[in-house]
C-alpha positions as CSV (number, residue, x, y, z in Angstrom):
1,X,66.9,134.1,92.2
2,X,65.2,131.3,93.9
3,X,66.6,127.3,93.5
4,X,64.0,124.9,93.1
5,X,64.8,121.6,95.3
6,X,63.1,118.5,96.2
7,X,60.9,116.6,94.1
8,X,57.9,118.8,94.6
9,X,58.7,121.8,92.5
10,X,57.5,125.6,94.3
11,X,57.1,123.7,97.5
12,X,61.2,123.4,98.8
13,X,62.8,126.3,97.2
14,X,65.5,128.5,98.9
15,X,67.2,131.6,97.5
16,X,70.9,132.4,96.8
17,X,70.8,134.5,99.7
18,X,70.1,132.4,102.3
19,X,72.9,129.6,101.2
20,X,75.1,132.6,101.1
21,X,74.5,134.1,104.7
22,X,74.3,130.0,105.8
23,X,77.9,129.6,104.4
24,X,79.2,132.9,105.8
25,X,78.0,132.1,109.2
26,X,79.4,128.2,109.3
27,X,83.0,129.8,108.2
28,X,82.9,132.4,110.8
29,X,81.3,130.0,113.4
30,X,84.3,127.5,113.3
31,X,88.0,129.6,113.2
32,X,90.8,128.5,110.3
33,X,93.2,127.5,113.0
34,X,90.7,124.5,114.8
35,X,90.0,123.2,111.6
36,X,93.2,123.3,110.4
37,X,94.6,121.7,113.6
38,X,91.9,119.0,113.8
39,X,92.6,118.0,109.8
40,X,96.3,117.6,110.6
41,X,95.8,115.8,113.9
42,X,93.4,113.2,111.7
43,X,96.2,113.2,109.1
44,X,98.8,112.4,111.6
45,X,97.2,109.6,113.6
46,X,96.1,108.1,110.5
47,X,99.3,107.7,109.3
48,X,100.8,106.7,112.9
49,X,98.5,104.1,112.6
50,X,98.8,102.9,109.6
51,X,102.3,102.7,109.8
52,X,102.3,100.5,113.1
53,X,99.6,98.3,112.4
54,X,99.6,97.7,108.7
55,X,101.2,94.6,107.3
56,X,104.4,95.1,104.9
57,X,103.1,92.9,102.2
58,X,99.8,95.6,102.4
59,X,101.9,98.6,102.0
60,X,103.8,97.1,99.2
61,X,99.8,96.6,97.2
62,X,98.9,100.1,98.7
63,X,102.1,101.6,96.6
64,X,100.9,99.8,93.5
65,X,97.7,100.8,94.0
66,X,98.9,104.2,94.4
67,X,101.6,104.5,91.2
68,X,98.3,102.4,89.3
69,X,95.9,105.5,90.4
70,X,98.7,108.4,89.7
71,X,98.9,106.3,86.0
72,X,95.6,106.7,85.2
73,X,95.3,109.8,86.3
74,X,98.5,111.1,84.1
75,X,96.4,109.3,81.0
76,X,93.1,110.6,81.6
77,X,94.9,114.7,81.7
78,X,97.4,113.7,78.8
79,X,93.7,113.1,77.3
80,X,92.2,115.6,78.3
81,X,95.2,118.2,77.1
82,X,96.5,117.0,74.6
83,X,94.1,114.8,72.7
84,X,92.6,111.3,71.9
85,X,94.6,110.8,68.5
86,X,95.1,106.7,68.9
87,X,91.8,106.1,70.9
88,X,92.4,102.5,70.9
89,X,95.6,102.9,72.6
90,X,94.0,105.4,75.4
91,X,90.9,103.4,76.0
92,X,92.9,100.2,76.3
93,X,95.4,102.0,78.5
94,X,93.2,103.5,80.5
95,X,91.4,99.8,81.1
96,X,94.7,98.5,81.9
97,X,95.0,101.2,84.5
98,X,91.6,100.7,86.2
99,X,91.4,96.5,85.5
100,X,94.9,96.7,87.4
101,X,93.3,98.9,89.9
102,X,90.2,96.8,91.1
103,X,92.6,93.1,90.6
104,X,94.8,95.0,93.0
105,X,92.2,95.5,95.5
106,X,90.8,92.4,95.6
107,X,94.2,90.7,96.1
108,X,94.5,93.3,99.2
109,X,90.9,92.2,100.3
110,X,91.9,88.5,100.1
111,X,95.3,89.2,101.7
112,X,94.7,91.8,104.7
113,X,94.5,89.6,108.2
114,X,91.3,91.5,108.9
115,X,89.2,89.9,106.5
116,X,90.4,85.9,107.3
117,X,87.1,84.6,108.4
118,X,85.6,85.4,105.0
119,X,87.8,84.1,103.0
120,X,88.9,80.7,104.8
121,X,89.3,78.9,101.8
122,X,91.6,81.1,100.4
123,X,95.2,81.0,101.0
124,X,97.8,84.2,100.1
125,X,99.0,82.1,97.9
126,X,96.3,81.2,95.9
127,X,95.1,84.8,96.0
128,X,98.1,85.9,94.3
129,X,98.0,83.3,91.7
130,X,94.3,84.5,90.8
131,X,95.7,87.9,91.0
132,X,98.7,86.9,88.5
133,X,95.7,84.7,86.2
134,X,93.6,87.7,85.9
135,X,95.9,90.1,85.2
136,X,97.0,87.8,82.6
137,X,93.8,87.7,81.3
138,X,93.2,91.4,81.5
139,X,96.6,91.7,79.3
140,X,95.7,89.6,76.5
141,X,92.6,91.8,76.3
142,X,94.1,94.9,76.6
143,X,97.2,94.1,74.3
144,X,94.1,92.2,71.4
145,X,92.2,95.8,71.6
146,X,95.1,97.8,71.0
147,X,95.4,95.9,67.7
């Protein structure tokens, strides 16, 4: 069985043989235990790190961006299991979910310390209150589709 890739067809093609022997050798060359030590050191200094040097009022948007992701995920499988009887209400529930989502991360954008010098005109303050306008906004929509 030979896979044809590339844009030129016949000229890169490489059979179900060699990806196989490739993978077998790159999980025999590099043992469980080093990759599974390396992942969990990586997980672990990420979140020292982010612990010690991330602003409270970030980790209170990273939650709501976090219950606002585990939302739409819990729509998109009660969707995908159980069905898409009101569709208005899914679709508009699901664009609540992700309109939330990216207002979210822009308000984090205009809030974290990091990012200061690009937005000098913009305060915390007024970030919020174009976070609060625009979810507003993106409610009267989503509450006008639903009917």
């Amino acid at each position: 069985m030979q896979f044809q890739w590339g844009t030129f067809r016949g000229r890169t093609s490489v059979s179900l043989l060699h990806v196989i022997r490739f993978l077998a050798w790159f999980l025999c060359a590099f043992p469980a235990e080093i990759m599974s030590n390396s992942v969990f050191s990586v997980i672990s200094r990420f979140v020292e790190e982010y612990r010690s040097s991330t602003p409270n009022k970030l980790k209170m948007i990273d939650a709501y961006l976090l219950y606002i992701l585990l939302t739409g995920v819990f729509q998109f499988l009660y969707c995908v299991l159980v069905g898409t009887f009101p569709f208005n209400s899914f679709l508009s529930g699901f664009i609540s979910c992700v309109g939330s989502f990216i207002l979210a991360v822009c308000l984090r954008i205009q809030i974290n310390p990091q990012n200061k010098r690009d937005f000098l005109t913009v305060s915390p303050e007024r970030a919020f209150a174009d976070f609060l306008f625009a979810h507003t906004v993106l409610h009267l929509v989503v509450v006008n589709f639903v009917g």
